[in-house]
C-alpha positions as CSV (number, residue, x, y, z in Angstrom):
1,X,0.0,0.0,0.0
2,X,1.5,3.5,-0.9
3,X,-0.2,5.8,1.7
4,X,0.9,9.1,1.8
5,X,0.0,11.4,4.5
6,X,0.7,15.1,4.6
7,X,-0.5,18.1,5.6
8,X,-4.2,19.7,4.2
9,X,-3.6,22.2,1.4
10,X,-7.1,24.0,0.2
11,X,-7.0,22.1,-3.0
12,X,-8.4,18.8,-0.3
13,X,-11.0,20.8,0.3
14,X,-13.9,19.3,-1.7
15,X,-12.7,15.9,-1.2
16,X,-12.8,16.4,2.7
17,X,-16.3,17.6,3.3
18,X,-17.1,14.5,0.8
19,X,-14.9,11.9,2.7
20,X,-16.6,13.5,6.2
21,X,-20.2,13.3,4.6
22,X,-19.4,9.8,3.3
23,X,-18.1,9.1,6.7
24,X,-21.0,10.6,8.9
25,X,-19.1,13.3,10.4
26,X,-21.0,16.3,9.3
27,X,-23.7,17.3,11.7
28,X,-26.2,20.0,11.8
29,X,-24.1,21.6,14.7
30,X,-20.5,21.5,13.0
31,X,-19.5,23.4,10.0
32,X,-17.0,21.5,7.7
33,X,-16.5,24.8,6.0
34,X,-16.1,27.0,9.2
35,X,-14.0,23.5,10.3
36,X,-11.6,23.8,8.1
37,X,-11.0,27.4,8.0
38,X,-10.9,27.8,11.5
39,X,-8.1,24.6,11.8
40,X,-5.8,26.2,9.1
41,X,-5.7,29.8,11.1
42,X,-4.7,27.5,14.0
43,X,-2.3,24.7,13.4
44,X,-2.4,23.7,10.4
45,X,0.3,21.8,10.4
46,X,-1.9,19.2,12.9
47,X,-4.5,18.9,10.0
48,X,-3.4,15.7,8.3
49,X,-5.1,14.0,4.8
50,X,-3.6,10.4,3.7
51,X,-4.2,9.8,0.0
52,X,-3.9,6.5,-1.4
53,X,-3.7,5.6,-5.4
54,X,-4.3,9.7,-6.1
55,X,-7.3,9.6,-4.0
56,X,-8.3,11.2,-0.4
57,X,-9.0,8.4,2.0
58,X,-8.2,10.0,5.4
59,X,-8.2,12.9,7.2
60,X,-7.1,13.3,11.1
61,X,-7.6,16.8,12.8
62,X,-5.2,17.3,15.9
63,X,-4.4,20.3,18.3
64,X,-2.9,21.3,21.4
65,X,-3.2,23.7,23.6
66,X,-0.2,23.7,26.0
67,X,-1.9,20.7,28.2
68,X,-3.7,18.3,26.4
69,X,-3.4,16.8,22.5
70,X,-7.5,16.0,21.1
71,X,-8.1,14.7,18.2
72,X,-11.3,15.6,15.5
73,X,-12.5,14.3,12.1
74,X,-10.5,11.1,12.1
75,X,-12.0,9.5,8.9
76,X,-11.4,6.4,6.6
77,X,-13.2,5.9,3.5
78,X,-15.5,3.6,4.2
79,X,-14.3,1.4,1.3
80,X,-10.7,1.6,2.8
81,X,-11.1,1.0,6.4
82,X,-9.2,-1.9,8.0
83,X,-5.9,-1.5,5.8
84,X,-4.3,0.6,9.0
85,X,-5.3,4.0,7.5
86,X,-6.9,5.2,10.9
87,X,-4.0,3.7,12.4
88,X,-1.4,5.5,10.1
89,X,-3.2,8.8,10.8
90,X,-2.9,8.4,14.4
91,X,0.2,7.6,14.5
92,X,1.3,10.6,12.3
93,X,-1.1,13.1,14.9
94,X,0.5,11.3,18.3
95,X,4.3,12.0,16.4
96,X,3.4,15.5,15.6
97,X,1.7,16.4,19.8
98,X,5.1,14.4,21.3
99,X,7.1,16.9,19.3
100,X,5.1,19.6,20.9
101,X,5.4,18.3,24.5
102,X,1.8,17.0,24.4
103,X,1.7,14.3,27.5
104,X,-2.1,13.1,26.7
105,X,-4.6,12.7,24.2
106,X,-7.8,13.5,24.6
107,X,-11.1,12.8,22.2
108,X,-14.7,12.5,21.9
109,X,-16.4,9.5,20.4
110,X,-20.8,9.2,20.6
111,X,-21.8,6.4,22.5
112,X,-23.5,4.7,19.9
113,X,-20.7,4.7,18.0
114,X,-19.4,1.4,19.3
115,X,-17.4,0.6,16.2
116,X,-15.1,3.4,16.6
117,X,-15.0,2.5,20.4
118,X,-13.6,-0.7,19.8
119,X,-11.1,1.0,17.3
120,X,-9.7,3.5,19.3
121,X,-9.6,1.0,22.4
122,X,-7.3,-1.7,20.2
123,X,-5.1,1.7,19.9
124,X,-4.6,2.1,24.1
125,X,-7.2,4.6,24.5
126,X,-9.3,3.7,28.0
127,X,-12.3,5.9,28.9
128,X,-11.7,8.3,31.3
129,X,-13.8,8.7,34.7
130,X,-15.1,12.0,33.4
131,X,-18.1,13.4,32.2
132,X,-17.9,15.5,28.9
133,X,-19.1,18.6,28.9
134,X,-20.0,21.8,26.1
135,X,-21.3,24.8,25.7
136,X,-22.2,26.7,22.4
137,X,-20.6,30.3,21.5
């Protein structure tokens, strides 16, 4: 498999908010427009796409604030999943928050999303004992 992963440039554009619709990631709430303008004012360099064969088939959203690493719109085309894509991704984000001094990552996953539980678990993330809040600006 040749994956390459590199940083978003605006010609991904399209093909993100395509991979994220494909993907279930775009909500009524979240803007993948406002998204991905807001990410490349603010760390770009943490906005990761893997491309595979010429094609977008990953993205991975990472920041970090000085005390935690979190992660956002980590996405496999569905037609590509289980080849180690997601785990590529991650891999690339958690190299990029060491370099930064980042001791933990943090991310938010629905309950009902038990598939991507199980995914992120197989990678050593444990649920925390904390309750997840948010509040709309």
């Amino acid at each position: 498999m040749d994956l390459a992963i590199r940083p978003f440039i605006f010609e991904d554009h399209e093909a993100v908010i395509a991979l994220w619709q494909d993907c279930r990631l775009v909500v009524p709430q979240n803007d993948p427009v406002l998204d991905i303008r807001t990410k490349v004012r603010f760390q770009p360099d943490l906005f990761l796409v893997a491309r595979l064969d010429g094609r977008l088939v990953g993205t991975i959203m990472a920041g970090y604030e000085g005390h935690r690493g979190w992660i956002n719109y980590l996405a496999v085309a569905p037609d590509r999943r289980r080849q180690g894509i997601g785990n590529a991704l991650m891999h690339a984000a958690e190299v990029k928050l060491q370099a930064l001094g980042c001791p933990k990552i943090n991310l938010q996953v629905r309950r009902t999303n038990t598939a991507v539980i199980a995914f992120y678990r197989a990678m050593g993330f444990r649920e925390d004992d904390v309750i997840s809040l948010g509040k709309r600006l």
